[in-house]
C-alpha positions as CSV (number, residue, x, y, z in Angstrom):
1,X,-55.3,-38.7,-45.5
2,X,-56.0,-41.8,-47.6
3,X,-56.9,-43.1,-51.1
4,X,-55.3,-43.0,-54.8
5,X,-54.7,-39.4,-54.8
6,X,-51.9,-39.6,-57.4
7,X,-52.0,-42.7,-59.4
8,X,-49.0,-41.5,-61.7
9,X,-46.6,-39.8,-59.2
10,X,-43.8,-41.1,-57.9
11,X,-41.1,-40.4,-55.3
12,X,-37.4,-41.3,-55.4
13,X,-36.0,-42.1,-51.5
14,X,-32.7,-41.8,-50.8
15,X,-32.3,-42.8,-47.3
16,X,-29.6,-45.4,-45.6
17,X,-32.2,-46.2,-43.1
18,X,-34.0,-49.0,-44.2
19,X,-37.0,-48.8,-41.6
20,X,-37.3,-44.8,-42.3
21,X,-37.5,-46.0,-46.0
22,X,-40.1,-48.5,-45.4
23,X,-42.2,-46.2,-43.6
24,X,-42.0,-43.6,-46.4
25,X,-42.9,-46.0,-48.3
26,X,-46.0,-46.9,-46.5
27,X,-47.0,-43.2,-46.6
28,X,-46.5,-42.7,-49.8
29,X,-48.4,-45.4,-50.7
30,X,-51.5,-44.5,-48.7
31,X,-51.7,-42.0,-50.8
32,X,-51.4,-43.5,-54.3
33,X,-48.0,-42.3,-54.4
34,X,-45.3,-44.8,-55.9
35,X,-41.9,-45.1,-53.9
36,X,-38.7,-45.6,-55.2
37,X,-35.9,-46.5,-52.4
38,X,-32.5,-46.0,-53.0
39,X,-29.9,-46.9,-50.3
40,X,-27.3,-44.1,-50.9
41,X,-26.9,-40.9,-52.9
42,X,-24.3,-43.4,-55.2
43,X,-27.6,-45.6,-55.6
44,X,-29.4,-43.2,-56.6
45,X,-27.0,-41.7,-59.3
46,X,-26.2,-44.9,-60.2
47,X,-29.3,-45.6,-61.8
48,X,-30.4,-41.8,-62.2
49,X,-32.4,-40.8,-65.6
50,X,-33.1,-36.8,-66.2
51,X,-36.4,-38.0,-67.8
52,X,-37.7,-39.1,-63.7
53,X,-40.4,-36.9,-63.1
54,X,-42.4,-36.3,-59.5
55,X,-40.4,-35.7,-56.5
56,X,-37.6,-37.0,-53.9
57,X,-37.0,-37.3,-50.4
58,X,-33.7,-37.1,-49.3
59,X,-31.8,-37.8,-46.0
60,X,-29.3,-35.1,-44.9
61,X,-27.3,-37.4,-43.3
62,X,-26.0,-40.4,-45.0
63,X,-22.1,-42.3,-45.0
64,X,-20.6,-41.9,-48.2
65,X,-22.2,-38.9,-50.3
66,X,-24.4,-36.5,-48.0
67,X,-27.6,-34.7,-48.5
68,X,-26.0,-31.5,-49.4
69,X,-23.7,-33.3,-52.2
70,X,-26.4,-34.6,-53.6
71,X,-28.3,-31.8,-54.3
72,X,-25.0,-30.5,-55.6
73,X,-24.8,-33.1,-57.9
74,X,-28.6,-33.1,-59.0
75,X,-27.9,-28.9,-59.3
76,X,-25.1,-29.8,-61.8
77,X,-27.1,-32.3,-63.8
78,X,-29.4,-29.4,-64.3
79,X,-32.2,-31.6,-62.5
80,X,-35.7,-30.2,-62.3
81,X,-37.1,-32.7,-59.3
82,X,-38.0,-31.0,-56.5
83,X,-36.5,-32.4,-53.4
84,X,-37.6,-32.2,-49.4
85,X,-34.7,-32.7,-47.1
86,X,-35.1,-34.8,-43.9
87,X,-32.8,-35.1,-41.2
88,X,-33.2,-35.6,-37.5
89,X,-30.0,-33.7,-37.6
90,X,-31.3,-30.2,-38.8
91,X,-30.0,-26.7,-37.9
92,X,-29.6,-23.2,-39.3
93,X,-26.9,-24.0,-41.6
94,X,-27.9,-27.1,-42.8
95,X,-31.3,-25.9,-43.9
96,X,-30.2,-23.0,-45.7
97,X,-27.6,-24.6,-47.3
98,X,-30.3,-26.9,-48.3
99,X,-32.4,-24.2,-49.8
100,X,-30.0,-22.4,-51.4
101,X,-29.4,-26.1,-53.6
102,X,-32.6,-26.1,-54.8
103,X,-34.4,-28.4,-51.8
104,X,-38.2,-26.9,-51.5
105,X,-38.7,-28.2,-48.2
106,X,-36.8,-29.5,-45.2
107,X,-38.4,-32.0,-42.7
108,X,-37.0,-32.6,-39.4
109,X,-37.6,-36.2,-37.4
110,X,-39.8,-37.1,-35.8
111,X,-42.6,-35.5,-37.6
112,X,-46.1,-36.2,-37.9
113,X,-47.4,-38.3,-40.6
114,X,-49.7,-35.6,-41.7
115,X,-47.0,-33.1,-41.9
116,X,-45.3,-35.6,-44.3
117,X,-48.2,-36.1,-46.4
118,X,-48.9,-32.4,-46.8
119,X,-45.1,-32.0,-47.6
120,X,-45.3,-34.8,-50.5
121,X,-47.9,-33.7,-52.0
122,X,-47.1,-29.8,-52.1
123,X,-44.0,-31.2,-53.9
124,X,-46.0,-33.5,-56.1
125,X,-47.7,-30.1,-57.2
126,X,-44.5,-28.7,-57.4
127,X,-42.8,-31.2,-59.4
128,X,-45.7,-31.6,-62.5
129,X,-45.6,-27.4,-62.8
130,X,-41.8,-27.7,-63.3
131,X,-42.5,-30.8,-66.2
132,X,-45.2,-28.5,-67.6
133,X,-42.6,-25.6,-68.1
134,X,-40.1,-28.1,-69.1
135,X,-42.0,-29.6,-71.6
136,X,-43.0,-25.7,-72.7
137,X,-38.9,-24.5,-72.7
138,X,-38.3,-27.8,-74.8
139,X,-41.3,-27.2,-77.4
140,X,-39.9,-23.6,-77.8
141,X,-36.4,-24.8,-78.3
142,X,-37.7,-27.3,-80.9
143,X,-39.6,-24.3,-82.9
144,X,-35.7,-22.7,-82.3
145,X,-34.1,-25.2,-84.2
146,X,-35.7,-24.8,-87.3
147,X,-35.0,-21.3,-87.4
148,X,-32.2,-20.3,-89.9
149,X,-28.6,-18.5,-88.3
150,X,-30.0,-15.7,-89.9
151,X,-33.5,-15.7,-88.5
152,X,-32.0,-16.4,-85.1
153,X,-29.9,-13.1,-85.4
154,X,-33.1,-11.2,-86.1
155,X,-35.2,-13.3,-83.8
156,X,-33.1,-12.2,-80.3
157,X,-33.2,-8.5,-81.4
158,X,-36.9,-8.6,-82.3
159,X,-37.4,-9.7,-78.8
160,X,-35.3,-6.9,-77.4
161,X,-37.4,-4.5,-79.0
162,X,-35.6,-3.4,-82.0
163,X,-37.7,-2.0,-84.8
164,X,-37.0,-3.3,-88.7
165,X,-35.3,-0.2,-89.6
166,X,-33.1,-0.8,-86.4
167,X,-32.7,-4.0,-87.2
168,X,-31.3,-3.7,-90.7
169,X,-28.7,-1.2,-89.7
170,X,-27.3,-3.8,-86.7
171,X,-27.2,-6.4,-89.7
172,X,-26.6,-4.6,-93.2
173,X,-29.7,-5.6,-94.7
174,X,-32.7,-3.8,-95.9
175,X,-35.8,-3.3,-93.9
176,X,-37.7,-5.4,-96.8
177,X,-35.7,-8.1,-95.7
178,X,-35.7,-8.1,-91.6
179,X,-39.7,-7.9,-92.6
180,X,-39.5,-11.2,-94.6
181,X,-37.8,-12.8,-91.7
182,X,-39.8,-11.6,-89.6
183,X,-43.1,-13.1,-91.1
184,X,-41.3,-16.5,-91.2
185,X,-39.7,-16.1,-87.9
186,X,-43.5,-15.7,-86.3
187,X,-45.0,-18.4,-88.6
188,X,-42.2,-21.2,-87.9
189,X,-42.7,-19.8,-83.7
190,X,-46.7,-19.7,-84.2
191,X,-46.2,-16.3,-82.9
192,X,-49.2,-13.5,-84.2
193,X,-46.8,-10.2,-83.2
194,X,-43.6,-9.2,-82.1
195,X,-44.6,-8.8,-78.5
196,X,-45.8,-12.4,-79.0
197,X,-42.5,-13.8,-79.8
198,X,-40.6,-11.9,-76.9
199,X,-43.0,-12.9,-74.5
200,X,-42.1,-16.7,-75.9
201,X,-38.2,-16.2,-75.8
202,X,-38.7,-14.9,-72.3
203,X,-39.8,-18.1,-70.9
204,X,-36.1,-19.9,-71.6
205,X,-32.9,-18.6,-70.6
206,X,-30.7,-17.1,-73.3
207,X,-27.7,-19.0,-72.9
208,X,-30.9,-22.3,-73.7
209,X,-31.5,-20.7,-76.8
């Protein structure tokens, strides 16, 4: 599969292997995919920016910080790339492990430079639907901030389906009141309804909000 499929992705490689990384590089770029090599996981976080976007190819198997600890460390830095795993070293454990740390696929050498390609670019798919929720969770949490301690109060029991009159009894107000913040709550949100606005809040965790 050739030609400038993906003029604005690119793919972070961490592999000590500097022939396998030349090679993915290669790939990648027959498919209009840009490569980023890194030598070592410590490389990698070395220079590591949570704005990256696209997708990363990591070796399982590497001196100094592993496959697995990197993912670890990319789970703790609450990192949305999605990552395949490739090792010419792969079993059982080692793949679910993988999994379980957030990898989305798991190659094993030698494989056949379609199979690559095909794994890249399901990633690549992968990776902009995670940017496009990210950028959604951080437009909501933007519309959040400019919400009053108040509003915020009334905003999380709206969205668990308290009704005014419920509301004003949780808070010690009158209903008049949770209705007034109501209105600005769904205007500063760009919400039309209450269903509206839990149907937002629903999309980002509560412990984001």
């Amino acid at each position: 599969m050739q030609g400038k499929s993906n003029p604005d992705a690119c793919v972070f490689v961490v592999e000590d292997d500097p022939v396998m990384s030349l090679l993915y590089r290669e790939l990648l770029e027959s498919i209009g995919v840009t490569a980023r090599l890194f030598g070592s996981g410590e490389e990698f976080f070395a220079a590591f920016s949570p704005s990256w976007q696209g997708g990363m190819l990591l070796d399982l198997r590497m001196p100094g910080m592993n496959g697995l600890e990197v993912l670890r460390q990319l789970r703790e830095r609450d990192c949305h790339l999605p990552v395949i795993v490739v090792s010419s070293f792969g079993d059982v454990r080692s793949t679910v492990q993988a999994l379980k740390l957030g990898a989305v696929d798991f190659l094993e050498k030698p494989f056949a430079n379609s199979e690559f390609i095909d794994a890249v670019q399901a990633m690549l798919v992968q990776g902009r639907q995670l940017s496009a929720a990210q950028a959604v969770r951080q437009e909501i949490q933007a519309c959040l901030a400019t919400l009053s301690a108040r509003e915020r109060e009334v905003t999380e029991l709206i969205a668990r389906g308290l009704t005014s009159r419920e509301i004003a009894a949780l808070l010690a107000i009158s209903s008049r009141t949770v209705d007034v913040h109501r209105a600005n709550i769904l205007d500063k949100l760009n919400c039309s309804s209450s269903v509206e606005l839990a149907a937002l809040l629903a999309r980002i965790p509560a412990v984001a909000r």
